[in-house]
C-alpha positions as CSV (number, residue, x, y, z in Angstrom):
1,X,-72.6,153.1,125.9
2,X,-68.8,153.7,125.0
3,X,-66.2,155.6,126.6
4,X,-66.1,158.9,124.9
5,X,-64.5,162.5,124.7
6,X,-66.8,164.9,123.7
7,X,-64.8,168.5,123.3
8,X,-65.8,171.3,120.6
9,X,-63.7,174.5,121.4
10,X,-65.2,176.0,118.6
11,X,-67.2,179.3,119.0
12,X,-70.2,180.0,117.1
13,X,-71.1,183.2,116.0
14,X,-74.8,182.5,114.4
15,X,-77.3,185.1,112.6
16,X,-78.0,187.4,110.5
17,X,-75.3,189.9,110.0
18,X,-72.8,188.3,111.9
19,X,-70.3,187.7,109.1
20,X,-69.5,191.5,109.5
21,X,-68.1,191.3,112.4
22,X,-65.1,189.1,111.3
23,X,-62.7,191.5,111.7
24,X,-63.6,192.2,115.4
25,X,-63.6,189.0,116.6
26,X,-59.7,188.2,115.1
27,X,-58.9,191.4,116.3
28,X,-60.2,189.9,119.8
29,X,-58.0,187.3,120.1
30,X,-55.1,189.1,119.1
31,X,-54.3,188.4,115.4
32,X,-53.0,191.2,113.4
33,X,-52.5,189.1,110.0
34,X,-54.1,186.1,108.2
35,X,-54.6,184.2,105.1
36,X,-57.6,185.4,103.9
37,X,-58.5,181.6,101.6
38,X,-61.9,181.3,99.6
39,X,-63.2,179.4,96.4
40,X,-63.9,179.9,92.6
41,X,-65.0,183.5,93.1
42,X,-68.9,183.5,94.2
43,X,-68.3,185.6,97.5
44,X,-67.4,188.3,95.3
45,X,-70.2,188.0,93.2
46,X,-72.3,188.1,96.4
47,X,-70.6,190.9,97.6
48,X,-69.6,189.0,100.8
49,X,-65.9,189.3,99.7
50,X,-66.0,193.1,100.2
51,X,-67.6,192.9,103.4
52,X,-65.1,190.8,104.5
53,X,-62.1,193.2,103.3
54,X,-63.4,195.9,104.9
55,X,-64.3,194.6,108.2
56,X,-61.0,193.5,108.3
57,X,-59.4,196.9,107.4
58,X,-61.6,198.4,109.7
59,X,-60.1,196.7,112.5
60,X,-56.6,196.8,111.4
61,X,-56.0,193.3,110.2
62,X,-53.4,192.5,107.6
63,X,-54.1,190.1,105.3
64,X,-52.7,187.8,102.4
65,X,-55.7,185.9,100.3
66,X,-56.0,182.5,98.0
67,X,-59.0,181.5,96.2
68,X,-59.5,179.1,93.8
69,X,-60.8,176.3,95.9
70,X,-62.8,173.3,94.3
71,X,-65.7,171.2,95.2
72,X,-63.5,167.9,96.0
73,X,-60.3,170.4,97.3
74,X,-57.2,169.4,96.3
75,X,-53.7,168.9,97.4
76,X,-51.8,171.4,95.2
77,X,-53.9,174.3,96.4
78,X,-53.7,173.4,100.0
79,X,-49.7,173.1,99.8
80,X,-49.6,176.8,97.7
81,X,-52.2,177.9,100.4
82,X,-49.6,175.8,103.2
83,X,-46.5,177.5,101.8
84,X,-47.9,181.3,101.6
85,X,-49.2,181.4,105.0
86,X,-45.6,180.2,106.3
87,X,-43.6,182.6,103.9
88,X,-46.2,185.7,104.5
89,X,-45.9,185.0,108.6
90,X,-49.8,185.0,108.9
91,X,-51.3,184.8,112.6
92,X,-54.3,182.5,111.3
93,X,-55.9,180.8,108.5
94,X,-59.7,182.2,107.4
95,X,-61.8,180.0,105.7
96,X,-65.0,181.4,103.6
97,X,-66.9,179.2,102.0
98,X,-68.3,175.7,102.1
99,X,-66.7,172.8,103.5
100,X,-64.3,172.7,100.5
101,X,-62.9,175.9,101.5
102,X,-62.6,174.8,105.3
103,X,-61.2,171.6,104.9
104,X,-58.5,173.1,102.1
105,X,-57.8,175.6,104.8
106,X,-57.1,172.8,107.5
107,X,-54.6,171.4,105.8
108,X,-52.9,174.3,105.2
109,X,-52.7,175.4,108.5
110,X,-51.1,172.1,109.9
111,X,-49.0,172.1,107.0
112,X,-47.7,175.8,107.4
113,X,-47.4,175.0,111.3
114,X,-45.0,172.1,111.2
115,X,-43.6,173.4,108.1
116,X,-44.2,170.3,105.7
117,X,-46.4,168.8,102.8
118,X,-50.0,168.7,104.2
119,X,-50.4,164.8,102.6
120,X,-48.2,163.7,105.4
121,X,-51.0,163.8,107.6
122,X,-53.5,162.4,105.0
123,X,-51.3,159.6,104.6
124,X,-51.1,158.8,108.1
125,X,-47.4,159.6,108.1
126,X,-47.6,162.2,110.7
127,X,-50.3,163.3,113.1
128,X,-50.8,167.2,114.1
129,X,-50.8,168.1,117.0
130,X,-51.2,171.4,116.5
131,X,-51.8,173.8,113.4
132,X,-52.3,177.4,113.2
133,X,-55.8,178.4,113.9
134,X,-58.6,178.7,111.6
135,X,-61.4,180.8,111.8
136,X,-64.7,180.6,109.2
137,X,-67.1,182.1,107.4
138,X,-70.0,179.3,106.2
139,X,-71.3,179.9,103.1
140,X,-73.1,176.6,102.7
141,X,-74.7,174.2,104.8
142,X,-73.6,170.9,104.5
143,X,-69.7,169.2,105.6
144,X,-70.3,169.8,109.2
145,X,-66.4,171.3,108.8
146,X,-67.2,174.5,110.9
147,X,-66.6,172.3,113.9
148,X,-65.5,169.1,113.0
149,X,-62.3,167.5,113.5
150,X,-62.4,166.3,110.2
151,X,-60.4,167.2,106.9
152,X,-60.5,165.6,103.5
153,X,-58.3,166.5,100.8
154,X,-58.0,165.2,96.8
155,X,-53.9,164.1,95.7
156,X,-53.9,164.5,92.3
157,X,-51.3,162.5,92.3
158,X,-53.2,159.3,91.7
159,X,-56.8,160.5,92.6
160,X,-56.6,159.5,95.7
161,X,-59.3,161.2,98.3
162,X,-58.1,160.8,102.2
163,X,-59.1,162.2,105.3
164,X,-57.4,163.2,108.7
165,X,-58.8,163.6,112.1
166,X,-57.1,165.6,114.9
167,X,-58.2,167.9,117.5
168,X,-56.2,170.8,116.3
169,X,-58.4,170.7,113.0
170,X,-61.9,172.6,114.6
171,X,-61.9,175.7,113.8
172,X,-61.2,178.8,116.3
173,X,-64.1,180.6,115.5
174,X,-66.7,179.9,113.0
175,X,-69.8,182.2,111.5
176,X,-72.8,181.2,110.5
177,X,-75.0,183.6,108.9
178,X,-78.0,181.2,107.4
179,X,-78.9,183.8,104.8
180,X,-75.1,183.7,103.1
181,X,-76.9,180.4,101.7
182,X,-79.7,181.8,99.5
183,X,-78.4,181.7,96.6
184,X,-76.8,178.3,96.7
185,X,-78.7,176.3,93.8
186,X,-80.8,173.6,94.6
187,X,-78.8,171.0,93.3
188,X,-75.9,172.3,95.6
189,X,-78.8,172.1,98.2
190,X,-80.0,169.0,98.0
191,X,-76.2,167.6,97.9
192,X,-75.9,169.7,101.6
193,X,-78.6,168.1,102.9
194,X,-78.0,164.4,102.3
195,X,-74.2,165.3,103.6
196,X,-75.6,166.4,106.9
197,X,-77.6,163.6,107.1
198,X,-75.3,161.1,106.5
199,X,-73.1,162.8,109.2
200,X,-75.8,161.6,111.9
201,X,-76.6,158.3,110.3
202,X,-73.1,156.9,109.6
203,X,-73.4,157.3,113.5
204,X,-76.6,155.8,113.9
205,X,-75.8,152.6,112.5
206,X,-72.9,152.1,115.0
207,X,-71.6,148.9,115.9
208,X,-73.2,149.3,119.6
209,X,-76.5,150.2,120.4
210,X,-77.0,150.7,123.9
211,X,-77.4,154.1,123.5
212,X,-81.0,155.8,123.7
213,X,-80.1,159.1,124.6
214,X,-77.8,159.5,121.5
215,X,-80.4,157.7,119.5
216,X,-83.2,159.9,120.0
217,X,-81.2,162.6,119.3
218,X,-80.2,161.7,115.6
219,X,-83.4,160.6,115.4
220,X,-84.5,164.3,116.1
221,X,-82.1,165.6,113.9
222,X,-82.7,163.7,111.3
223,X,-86.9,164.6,111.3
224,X,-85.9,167.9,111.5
225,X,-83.4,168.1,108.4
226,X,-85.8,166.4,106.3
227,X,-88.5,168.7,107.1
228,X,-86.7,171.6,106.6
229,X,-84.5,170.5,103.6
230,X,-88.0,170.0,101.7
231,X,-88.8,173.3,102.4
232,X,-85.5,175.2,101.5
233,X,-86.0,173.3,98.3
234,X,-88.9,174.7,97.8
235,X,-88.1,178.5,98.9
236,X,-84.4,178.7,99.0
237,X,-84.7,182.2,101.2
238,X,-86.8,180.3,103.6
239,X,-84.6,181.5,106.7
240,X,-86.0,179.0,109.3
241,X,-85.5,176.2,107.3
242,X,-81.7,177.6,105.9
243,X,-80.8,178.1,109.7
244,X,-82.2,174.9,110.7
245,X,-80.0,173.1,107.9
246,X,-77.0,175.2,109.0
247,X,-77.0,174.2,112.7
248,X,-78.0,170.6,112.2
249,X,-75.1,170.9,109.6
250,X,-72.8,171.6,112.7
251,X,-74.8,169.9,115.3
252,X,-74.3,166.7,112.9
253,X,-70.7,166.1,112.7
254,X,-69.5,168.3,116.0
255,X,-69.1,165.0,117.4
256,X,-72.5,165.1,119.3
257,X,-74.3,162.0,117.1
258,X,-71.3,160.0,117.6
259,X,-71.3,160.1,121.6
260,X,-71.3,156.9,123.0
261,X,-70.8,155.2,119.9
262,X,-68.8,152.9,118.1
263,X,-69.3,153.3,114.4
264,X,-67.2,153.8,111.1
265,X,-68.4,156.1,108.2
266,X,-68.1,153.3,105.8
267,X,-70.4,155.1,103.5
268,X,-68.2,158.2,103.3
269,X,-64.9,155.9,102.7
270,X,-66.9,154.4,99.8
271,X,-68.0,158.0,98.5
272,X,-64.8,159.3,98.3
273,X,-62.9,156.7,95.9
274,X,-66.4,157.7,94.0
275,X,-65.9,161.3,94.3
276,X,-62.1,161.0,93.9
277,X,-62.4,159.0,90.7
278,X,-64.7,161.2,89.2
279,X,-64.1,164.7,90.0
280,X,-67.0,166.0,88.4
281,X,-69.2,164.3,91.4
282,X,-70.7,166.1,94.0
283,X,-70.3,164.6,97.8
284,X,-73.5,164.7,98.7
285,X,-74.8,163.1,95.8
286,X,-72.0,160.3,95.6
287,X,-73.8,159.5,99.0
288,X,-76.9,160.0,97.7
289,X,-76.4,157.0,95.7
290,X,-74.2,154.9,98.1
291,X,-75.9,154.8,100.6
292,X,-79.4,153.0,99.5
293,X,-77.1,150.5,98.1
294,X,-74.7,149.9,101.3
295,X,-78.3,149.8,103.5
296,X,-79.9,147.1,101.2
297,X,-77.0,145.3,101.1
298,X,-76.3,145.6,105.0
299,X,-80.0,145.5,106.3
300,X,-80.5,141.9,106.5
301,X,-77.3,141.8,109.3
302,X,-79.0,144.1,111.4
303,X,-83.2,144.1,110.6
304,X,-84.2,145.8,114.2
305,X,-81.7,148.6,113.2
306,X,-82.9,149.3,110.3
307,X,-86.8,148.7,110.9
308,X,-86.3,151.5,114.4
309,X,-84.8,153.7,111.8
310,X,-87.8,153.2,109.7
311,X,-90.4,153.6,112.6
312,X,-89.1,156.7,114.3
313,X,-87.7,158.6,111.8
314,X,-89.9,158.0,108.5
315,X,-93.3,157.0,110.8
316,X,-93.4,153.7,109.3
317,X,-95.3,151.1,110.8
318,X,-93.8,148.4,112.4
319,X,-94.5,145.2,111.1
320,X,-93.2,142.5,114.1
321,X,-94.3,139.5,111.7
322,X,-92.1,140.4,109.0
323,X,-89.8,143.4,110.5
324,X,-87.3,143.0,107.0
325,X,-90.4,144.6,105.4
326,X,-90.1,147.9,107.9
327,X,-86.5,147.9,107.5
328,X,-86.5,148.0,103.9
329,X,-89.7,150.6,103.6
330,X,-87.4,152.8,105.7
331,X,-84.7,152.5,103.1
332,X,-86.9,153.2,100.3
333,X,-88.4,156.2,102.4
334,X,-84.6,157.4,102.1
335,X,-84.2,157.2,98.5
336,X,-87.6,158.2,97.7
337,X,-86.3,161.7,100.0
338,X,-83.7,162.0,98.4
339,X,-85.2,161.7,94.6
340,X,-87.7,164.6,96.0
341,X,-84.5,167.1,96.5
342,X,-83.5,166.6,93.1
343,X,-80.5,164.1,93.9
344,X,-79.5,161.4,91.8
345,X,-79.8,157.6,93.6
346,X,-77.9,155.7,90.9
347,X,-74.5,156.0,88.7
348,X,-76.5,155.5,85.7
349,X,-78.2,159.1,86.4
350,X,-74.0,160.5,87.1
351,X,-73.2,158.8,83.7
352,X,-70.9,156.6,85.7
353,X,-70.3,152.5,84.8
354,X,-68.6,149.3,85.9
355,X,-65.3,150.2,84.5
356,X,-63.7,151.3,87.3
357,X,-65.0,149.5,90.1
358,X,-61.8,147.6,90.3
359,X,-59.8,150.4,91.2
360,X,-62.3,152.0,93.4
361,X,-62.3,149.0,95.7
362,X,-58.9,148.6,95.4
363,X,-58.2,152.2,96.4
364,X,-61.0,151.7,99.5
365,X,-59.2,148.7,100.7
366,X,-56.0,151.2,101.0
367,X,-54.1,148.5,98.6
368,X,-55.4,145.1,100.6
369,X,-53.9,146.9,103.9
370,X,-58.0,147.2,105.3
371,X,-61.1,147.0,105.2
372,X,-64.2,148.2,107.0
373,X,-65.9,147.5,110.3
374,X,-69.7,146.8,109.9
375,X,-71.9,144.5,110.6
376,X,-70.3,142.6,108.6
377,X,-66.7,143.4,107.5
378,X,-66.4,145.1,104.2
379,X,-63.6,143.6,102.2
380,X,-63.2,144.0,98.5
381,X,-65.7,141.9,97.6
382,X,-68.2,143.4,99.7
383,X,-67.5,146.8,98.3
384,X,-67.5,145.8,94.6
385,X,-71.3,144.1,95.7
386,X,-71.7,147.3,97.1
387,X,-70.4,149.6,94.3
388,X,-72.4,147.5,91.8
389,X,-75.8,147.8,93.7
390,X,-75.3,151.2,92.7
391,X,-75.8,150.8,89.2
């Protein structure tokens, strides 16, 4: 087992209802103003918007807001979103929406802090050390961003998709009332679902695997998120099953999966030269399709992995003459899972080629400045094998 920190400051208010008592709890800690920041409109159609405005007059909080957020959130919102929160003097940043929304939000509010463009931290230029707080509302289960350290932003400027980790980037406060997700379509759904689960599996194929306790836990996670992501698919207003999704969502990328472990979410750095060169692509289903590729491609560097993921989290067999046989039934157990929610496992089904393969590996690699730890290292070649698997 690795040396690890394992801190989430962030407190969760989870239930039914509890998304009315926003204004209360930034009242409680003393914040009289904040940037109210949300997406392309749907919490008004929803009616959530209203509820928000009025808990917040209720309780006597100010506020400035910015919608508009995207799926894949990008850069020239989070600056405008940056930029108001410093000239309106706001106390706090709160997020409502899904993981777009948060993750636009955290960018803002270390931008706003230090007073500079939010892509100096995506570009590794700077790190935050602090930001001003962010508070959320989730409105769909999937990014884990409610209490991650994790933000990921889209630079129009060239398409280019980066992330930043830093402590100061969990959220305050977040709330989590399953029943906000409803009416998220099924598509949207089924993208969530893979996301969470691809939170707790980039972990689970860590570098190190000394590490039961950890183990067993994904492993439990992921049972249960496949279990109940079949049946929100199947009734969307399935509370049990929305719930579960939502605090696996948080459960999955909180940091809790990744104790003890020394891993790289080589999938995700794949997805999001995917993602960021075609806009139009979901994350969840970019992963969707990446990672049945990456595994197959991977597998044979790490068989026992790969055929204990099949074993106790599919219920496969084992088959100890010829355990390459588990590992790859495990894999297609995956893809067939994720065909059943509806999600795409190849480009052909995004209408996505070869032609830009170049530049996505080129982009991955950070120009030739990396590549990725894995069982084997991931260079340019390996990604384009990779990328191409996808077909």
């Amino acid at each position: 087992m690795q040396n690890f920190t394992f801190h989430t400051p962030t407190k969760v208010f989870f239930g039914k209802g509890t998304e009315k008592q926003v204004g209360e709890i930034i009242k409680s800690y003393g914040f009289s103003k904040v940037l109210f920041h949300y997406g392309s409109g749907s919490i008004k159609k929803s009616g959530l918007y209203d509820v928000v405005v009025a808990s917040l007059k209720e309780n006597g909080i100010d506020y400035v807001e910015l919608g508009g957020v995207e799926a894949n959130p990008k850069l020239s919102l989070a600056r405008k979103a940056a930029e108001l929160a410093k000239s309106e003097k706001v106390d706090m940043i709160l997020a409502v929406g899904g993981g777009s929304v948060l993750d636009s939000a955290k960018a803002a509010a270390a931008g706003a802090y230090y007073g500079c463009d939010p892509w100096e931290f995506s570009s590794k230029k700077r790190v935050p050390e602090k930001a001003l707080p962010v508070g959320t509302i989730l409105t769909l289960a999937a990014s884990g961003s409610e209490m991650s350290d994790s933000c990921v932003i889209t630079n129009e400027d060239g398409w280019l998709k980066r992330g930043f980790n830093a402590p100061s980037n969990r959220p305050l406060f977040s709330i989590m009332n399953p029943e906000l997700t409803f009416t998220v379509s099924k598509y949207q759904t089924g993208c969530g679902i893979v996301d969470i689960m691809m939170h707790t599996l980039e972990r689970y194929f860590s570098l190190n695997e000394d590490n039961p306790l950890t183990d067993a836990m994904s492993e439990g996670l992921l049972k249960t998120v496949v279990e109940a992501g079949r049946r929100a698919i199947e009734n969307p207003e399935d509370y049990e099953a929305r719930a579960t999704l939502m605090w696996a969502g948080s459960l999955s990328h909180n940091g809790l999966t990744g104790c003890g472990k020394q891993f790289m979410m080589r999938c995700h750095q794949l997805e999001h030269e995917l993602s960021g060169a075609y806009d139009r692509v979901a994350h969840g289903a970019g992963l969707a399709v990446i990672f049945p590729a990456w595994a197959k491609y991977i597998c044979t560097h790490n068989i026992s992995r790969f055929a204990q993921y099949a074993v106790n989290v599919w219920g496969i067999p084992m088959n100890f003459e010829h355990p390459e046989r588990t590992a790859l039934a495990g894999i297609e157990a995956t893809e067939q899972y994720f065909r059943s929610i509806g999600m795409p496992v190849r480009l052909s089904e995004l209408g996505i080629d070869d032609s830009r393969f170049e530049e996505m590996a080129e982009k991955c690699t950070f120009f030739g400045k990396r590549t990725l730890p894995d069982y084997i290292e991931i260079g340019k070649k390996e990604m384009l094998d990779i990328y191409r698997l996808c077909l």
